[in-house]
Backbone as XML, in Angstrom:
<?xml version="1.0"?>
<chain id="A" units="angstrom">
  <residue number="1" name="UNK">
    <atom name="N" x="-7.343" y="7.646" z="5.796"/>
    <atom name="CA" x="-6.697" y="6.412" z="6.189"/>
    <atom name="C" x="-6.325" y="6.449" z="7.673"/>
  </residue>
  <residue number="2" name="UNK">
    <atom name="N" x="-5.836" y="7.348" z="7.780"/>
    <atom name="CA" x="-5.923" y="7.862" z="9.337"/>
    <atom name="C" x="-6.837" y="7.213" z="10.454"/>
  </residue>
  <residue number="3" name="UNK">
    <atom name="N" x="-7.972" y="8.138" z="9.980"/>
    <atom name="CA" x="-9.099" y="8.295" z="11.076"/>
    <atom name="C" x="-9.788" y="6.696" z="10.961"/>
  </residue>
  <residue number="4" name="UNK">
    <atom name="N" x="-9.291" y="5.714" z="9.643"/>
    <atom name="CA" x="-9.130" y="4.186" z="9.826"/>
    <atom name="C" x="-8.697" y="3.288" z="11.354"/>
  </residue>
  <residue number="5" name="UNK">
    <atom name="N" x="-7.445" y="3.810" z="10.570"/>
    <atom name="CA" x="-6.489" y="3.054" z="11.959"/>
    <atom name="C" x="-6.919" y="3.934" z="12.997"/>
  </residue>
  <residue number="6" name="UNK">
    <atom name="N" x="-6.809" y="5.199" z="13.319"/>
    <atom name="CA" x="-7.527" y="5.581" z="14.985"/>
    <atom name="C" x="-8.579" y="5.084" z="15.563"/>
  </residue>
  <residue number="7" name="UNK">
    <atom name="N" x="-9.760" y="4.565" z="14.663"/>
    <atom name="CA" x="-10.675" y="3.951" z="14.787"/>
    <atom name="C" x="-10.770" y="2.181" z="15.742"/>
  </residue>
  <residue number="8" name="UNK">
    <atom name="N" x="-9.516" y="1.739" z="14.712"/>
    <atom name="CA" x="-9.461" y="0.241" z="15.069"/>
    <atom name="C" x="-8.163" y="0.394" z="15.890"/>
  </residue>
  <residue number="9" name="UNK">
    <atom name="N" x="-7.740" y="1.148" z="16.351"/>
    <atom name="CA" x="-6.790" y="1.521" z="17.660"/>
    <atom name="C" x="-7.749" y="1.549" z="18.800"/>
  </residue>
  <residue number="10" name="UNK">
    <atom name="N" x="-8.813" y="2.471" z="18.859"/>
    <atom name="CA" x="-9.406" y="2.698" z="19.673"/>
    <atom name="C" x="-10.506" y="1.402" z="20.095"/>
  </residue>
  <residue number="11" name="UNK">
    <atom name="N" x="-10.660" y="0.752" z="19.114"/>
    <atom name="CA" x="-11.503" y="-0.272" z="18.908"/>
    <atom name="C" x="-10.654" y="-1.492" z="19.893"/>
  </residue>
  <residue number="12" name="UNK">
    <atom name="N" x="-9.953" y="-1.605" z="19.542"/>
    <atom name="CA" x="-8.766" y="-2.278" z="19.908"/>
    <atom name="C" x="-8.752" y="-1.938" z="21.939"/>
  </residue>
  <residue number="13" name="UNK">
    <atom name="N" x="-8.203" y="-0.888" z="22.006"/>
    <atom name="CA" x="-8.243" y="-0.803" z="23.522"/>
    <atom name="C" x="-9.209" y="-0.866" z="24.170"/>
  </residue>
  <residue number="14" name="UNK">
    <atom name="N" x="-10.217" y="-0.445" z="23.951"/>
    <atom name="CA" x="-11.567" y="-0.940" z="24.400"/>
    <atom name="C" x="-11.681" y="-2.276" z="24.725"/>
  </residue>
  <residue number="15" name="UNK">
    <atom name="N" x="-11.648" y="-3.166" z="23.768"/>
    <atom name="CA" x="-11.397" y="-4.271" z="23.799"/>
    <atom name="C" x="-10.582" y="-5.126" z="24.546"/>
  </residue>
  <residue number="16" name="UNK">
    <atom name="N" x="-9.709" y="-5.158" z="24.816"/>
    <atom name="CA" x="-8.145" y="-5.429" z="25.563"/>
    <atom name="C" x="-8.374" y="-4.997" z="27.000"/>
  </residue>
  <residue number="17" name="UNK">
    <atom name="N" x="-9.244" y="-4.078" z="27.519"/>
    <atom name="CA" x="-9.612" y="-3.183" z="28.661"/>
    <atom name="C" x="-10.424" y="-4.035" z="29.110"/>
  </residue>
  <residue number="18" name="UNK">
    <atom name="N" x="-11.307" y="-4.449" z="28.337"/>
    <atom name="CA" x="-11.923" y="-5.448" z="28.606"/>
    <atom name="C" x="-11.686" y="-7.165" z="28.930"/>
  </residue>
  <residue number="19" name="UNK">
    <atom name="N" x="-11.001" y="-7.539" z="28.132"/>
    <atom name="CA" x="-10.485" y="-8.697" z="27.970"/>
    <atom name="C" x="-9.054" y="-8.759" z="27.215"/>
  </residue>
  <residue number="20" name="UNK">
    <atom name="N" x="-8.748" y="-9.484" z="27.894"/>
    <atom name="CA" x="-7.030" y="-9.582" z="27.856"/>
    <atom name="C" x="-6.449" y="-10.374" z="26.149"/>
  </residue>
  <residue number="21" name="UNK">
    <atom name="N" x="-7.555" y="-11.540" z="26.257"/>
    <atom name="CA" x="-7.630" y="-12.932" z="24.698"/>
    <atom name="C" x="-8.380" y="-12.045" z="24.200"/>
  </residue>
  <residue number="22" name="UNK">
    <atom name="N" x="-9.669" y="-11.311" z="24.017"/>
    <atom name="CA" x="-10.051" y="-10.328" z="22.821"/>
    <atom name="C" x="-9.562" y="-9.569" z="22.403"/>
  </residue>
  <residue number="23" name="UNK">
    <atom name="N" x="-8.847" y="-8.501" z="23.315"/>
    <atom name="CA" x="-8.299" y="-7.993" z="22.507"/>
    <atom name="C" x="-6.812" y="-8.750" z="22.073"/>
  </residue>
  <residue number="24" name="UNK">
    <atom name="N" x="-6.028" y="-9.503" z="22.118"/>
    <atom name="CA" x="-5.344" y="-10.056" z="21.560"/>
    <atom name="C" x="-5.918" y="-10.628" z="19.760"/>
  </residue>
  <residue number="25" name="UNK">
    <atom name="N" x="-7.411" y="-11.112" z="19.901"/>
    <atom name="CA" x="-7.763" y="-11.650" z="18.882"/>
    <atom name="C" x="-8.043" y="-10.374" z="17.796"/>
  </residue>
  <residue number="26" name="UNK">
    <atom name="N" x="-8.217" y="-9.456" z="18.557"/>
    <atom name="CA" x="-8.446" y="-8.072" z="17.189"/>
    <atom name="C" x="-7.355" y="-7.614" z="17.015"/>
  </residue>
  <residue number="27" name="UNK">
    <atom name="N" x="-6.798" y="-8.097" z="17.408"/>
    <atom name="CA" x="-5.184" y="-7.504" z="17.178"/>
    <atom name="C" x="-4.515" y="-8.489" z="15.879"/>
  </residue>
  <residue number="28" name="UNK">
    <atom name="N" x="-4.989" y="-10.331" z="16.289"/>
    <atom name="CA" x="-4.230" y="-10.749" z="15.097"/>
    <atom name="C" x="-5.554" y="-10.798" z="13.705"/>
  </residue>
  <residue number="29" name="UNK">
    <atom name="N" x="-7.014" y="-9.953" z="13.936"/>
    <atom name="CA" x="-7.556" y="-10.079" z="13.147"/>
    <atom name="C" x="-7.105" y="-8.849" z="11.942"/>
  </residue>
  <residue number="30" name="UNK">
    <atom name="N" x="-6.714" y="-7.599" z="12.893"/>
    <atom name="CA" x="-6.316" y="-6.388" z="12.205"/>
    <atom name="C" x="-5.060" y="-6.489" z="11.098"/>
  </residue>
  <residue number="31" name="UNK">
    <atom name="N" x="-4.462" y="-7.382" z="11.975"/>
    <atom name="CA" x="-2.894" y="-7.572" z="11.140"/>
    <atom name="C" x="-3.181" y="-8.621" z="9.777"/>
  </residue>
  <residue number="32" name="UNK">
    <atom name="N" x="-4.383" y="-9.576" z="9.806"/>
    <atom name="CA" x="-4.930" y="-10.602" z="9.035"/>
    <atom name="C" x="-4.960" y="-9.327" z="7.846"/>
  </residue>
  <residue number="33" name="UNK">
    <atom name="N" x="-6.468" y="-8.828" z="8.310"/>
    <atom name="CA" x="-6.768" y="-7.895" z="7.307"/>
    <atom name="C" x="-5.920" y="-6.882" z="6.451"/>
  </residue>
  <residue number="34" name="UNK">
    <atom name="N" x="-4.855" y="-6.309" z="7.465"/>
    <atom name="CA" x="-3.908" y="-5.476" z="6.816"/>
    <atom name="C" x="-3.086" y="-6.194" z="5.515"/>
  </residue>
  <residue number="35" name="UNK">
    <atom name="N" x="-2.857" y="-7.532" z="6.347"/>
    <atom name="CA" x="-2.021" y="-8.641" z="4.934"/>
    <atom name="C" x="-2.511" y="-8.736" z="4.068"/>
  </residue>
  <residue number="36" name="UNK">
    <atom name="N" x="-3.928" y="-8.967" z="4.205"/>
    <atom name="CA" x="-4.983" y="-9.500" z="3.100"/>
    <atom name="C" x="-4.733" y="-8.269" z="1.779"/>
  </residue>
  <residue number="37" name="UNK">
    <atom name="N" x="-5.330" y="-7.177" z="2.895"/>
    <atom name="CA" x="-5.520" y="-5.650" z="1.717"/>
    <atom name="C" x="-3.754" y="-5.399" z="1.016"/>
  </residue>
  <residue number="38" name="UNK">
    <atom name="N" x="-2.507" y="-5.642" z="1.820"/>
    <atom name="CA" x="-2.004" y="-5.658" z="1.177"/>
    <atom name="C" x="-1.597" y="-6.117" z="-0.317"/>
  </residue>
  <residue number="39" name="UNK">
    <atom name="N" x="-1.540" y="-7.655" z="0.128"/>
    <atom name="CA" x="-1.630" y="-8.551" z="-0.692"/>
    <atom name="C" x="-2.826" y="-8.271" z="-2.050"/>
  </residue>
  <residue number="40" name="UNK">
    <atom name="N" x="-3.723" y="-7.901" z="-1.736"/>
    <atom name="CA" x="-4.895" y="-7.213" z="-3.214"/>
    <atom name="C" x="-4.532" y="-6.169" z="-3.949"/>
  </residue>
  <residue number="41" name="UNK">
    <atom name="N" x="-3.979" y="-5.221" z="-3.331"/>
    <atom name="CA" x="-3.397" y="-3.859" z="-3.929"/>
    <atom name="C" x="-2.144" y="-4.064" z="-4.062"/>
  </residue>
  <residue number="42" name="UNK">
    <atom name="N" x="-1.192" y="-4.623" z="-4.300"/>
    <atom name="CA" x="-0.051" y="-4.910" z="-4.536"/>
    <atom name="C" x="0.138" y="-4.675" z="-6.067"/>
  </residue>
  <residue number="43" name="UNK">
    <atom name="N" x="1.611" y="-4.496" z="-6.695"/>
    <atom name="CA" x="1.413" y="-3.740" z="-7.894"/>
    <atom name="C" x="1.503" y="-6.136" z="-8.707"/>
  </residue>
  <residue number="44" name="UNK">
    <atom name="N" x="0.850" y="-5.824" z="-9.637"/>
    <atom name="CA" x="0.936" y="-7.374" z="-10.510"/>
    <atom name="C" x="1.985" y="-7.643" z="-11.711"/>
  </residue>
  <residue number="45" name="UNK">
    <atom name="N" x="2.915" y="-6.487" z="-11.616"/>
    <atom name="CA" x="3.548" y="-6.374" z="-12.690"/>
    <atom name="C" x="4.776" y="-7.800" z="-12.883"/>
  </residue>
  <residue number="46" name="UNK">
    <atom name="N" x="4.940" y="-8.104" z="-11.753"/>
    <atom name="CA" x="5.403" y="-9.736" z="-11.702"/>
    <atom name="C" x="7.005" y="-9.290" z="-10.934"/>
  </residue>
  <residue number="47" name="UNK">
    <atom name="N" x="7.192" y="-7.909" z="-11.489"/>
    <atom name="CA" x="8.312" y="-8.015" z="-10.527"/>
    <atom name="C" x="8.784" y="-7.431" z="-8.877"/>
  </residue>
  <residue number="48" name="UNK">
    <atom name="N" x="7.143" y="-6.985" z="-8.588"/>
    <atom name="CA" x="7.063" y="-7.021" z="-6.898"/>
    <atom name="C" x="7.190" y="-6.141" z="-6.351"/>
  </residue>
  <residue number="49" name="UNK">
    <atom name="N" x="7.660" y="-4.690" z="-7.469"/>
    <atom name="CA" x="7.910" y="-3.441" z="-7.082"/>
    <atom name="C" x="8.116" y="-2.288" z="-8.259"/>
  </residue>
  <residue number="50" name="UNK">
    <atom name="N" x="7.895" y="-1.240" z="-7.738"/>
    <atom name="CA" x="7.453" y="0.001" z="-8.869"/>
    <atom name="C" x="9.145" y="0.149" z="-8.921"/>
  </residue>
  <residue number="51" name="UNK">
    <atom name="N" x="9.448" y="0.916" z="-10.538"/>
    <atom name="CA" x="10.736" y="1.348" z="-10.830"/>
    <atom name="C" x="10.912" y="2.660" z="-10.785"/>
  </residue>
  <residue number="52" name="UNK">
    <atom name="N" x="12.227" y="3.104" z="-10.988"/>
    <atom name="CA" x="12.138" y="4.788" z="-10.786"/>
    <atom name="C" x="12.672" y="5.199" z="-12.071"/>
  </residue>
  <residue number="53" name="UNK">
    <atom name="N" x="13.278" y="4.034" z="-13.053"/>
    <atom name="CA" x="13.183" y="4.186" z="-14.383"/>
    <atom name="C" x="12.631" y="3.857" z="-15.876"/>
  </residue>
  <residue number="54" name="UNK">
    <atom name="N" x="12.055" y="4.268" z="-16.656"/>
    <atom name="CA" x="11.109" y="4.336" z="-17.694"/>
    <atom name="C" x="11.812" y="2.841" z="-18.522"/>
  </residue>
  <residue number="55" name="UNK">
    <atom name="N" x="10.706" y="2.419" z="-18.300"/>
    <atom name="CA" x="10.664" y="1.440" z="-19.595"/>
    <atom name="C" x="11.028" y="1.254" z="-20.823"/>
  </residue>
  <residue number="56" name="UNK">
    <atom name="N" x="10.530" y="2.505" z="-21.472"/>
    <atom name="CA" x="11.227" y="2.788" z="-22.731"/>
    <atom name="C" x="12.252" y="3.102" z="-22.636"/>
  </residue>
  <residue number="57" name="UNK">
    <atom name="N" x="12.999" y="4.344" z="-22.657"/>
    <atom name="CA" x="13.654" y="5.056" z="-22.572"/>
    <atom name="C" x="15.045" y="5.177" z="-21.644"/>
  </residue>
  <residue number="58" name="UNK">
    <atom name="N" x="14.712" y="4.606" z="-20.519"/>
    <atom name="CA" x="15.621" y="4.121" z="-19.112"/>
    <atom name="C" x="15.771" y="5.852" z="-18.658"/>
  </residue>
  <residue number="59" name="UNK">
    <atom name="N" x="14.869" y="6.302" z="-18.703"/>
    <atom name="CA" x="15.128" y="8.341" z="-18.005"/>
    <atom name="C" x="14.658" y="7.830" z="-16.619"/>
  </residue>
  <residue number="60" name="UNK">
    <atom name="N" x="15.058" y="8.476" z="-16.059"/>
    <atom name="CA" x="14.837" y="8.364" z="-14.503"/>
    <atom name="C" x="12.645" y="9.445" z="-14.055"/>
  </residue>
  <residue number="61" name="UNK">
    <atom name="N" x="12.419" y="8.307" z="-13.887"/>
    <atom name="CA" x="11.237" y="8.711" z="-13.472"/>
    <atom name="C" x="11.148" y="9.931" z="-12.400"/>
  </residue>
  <residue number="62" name="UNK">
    <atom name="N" x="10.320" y="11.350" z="-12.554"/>
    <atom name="CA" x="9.904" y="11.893" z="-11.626"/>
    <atom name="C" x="9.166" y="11.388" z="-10.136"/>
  </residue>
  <residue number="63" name="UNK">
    <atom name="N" x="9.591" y="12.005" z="-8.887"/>
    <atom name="CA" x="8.743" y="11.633" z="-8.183"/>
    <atom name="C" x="7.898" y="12.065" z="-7.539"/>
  </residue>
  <residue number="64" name="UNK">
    <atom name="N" x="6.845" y="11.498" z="-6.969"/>
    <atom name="CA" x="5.451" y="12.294" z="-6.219"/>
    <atom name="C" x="5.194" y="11.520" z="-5.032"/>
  </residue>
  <residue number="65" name="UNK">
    <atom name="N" x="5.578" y="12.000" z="-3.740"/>
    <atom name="CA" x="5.311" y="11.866" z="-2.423"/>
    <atom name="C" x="5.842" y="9.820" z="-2.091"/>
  </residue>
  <residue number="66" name="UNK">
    <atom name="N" x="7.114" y="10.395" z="-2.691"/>
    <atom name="CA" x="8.028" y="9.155" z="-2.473"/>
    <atom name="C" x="7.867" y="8.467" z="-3.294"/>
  </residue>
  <residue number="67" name="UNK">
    <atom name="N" x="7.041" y="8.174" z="-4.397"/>
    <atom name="CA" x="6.925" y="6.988" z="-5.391"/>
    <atom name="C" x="6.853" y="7.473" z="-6.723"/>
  </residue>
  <residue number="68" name="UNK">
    <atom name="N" x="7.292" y="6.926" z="-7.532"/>
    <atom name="CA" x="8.087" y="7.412" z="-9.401"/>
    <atom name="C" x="6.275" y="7.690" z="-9.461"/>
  </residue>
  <residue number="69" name="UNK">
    <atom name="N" x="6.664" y="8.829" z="-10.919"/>
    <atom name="CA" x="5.145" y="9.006" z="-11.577"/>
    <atom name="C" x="4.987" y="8.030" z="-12.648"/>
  </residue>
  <residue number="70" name="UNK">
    <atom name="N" x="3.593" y="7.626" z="-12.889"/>
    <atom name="CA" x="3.452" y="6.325" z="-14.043"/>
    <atom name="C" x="3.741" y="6.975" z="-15.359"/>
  </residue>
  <residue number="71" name="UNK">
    <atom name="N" x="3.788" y="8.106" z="-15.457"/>
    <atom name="CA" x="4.141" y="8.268" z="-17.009"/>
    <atom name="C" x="5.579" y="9.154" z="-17.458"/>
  </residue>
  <residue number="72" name="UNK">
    <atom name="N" x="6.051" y="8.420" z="-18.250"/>
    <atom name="CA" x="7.544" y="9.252" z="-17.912"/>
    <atom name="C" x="7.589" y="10.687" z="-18.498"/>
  </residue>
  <residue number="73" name="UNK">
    <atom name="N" x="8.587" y="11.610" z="-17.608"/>
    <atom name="CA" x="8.285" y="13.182" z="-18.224"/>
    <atom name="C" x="9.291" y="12.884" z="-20.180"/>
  </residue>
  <residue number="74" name="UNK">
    <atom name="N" x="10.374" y="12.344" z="-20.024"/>
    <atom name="CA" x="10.956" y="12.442" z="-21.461"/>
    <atom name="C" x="10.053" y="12.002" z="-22.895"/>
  </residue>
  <residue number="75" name="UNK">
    <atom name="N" x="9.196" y="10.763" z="-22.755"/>
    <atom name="CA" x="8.872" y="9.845" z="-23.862"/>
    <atom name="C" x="7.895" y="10.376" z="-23.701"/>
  </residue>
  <residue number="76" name="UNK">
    <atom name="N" x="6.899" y="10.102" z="-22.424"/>
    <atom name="CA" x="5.790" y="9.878" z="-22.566"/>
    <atom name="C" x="5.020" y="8.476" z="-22.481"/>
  </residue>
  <residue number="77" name="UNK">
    <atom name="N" x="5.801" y="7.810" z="-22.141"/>
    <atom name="CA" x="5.310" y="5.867" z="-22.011"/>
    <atom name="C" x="4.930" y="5.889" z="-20.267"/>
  </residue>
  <residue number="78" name="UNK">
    <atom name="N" x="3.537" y="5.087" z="-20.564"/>
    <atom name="CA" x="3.493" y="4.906" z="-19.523"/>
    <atom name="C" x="3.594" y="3.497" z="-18.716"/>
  </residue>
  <residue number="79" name="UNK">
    <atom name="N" x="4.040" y="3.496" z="-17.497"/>
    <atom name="CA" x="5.056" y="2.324" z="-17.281"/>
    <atom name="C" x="3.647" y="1.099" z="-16.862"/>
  </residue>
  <residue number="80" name="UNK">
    <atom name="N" x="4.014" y="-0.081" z="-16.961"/>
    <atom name="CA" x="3.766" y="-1.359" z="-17.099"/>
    <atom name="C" x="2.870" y="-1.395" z="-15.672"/>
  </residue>
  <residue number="81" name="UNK">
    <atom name="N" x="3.572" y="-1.033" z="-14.884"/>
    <atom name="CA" x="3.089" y="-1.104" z="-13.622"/>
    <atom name="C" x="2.030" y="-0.240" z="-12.966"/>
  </residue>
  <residue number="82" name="UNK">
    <atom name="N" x="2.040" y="0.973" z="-13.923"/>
    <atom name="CA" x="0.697" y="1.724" z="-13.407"/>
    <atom name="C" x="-0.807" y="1.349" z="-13.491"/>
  </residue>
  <residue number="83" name="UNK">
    <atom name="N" x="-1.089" y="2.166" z="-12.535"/>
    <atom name="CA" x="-2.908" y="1.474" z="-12.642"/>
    <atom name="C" x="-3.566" y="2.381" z="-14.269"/>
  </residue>
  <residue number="84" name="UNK">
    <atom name="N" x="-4.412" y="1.772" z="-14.145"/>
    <atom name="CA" x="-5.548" y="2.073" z="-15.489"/>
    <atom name="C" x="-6.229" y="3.357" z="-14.623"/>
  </residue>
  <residue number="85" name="UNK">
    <atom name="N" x="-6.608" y="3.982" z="-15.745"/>
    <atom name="CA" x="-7.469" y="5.256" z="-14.596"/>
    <atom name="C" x="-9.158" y="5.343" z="-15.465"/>
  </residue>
</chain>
């Protein structure tokens, strides 16, 4: 994801080095796109954000690199909001 954005950073100054309105325009095209992809991968569960407690059960979800795990360690339910694998 990284070597993404370094890419269209670099893409970007190039651009702007060049022209002052182009690169302005890849700038509001990047931020377009970023909204867009947000907006697609967003969780659909209706309420707009992941929980840190279990559905069933109300146990406090484990976490993994800042965000609850989809299946709870007590029950075993897995929450509403996780993806399908």
């Amino acid at each position: 994801m990284w070597l993404v954005f370094l890419c269209y950073f670099a893409l970007f100054l190039a651009v702007d080095t060049a022209s002052r309105v182009a690169g302005d325009v890849i700038l509001v095209a990047g931020t377009l796109a970023l909204a867009i992809t947000f907006l697609a991968i967003r969780p659909r569960s209706g309420r707009g954000s992941f929980s840190t407690h279990c559905q069933q059960c109300d146990a406090s979800l484990q976490g993994v690199a800042g965000f609850p795990r989809a299946t709870c360690a007590q029950c075993g339910h897995r929450q509403s909001w996780a993806r399908t694998k």
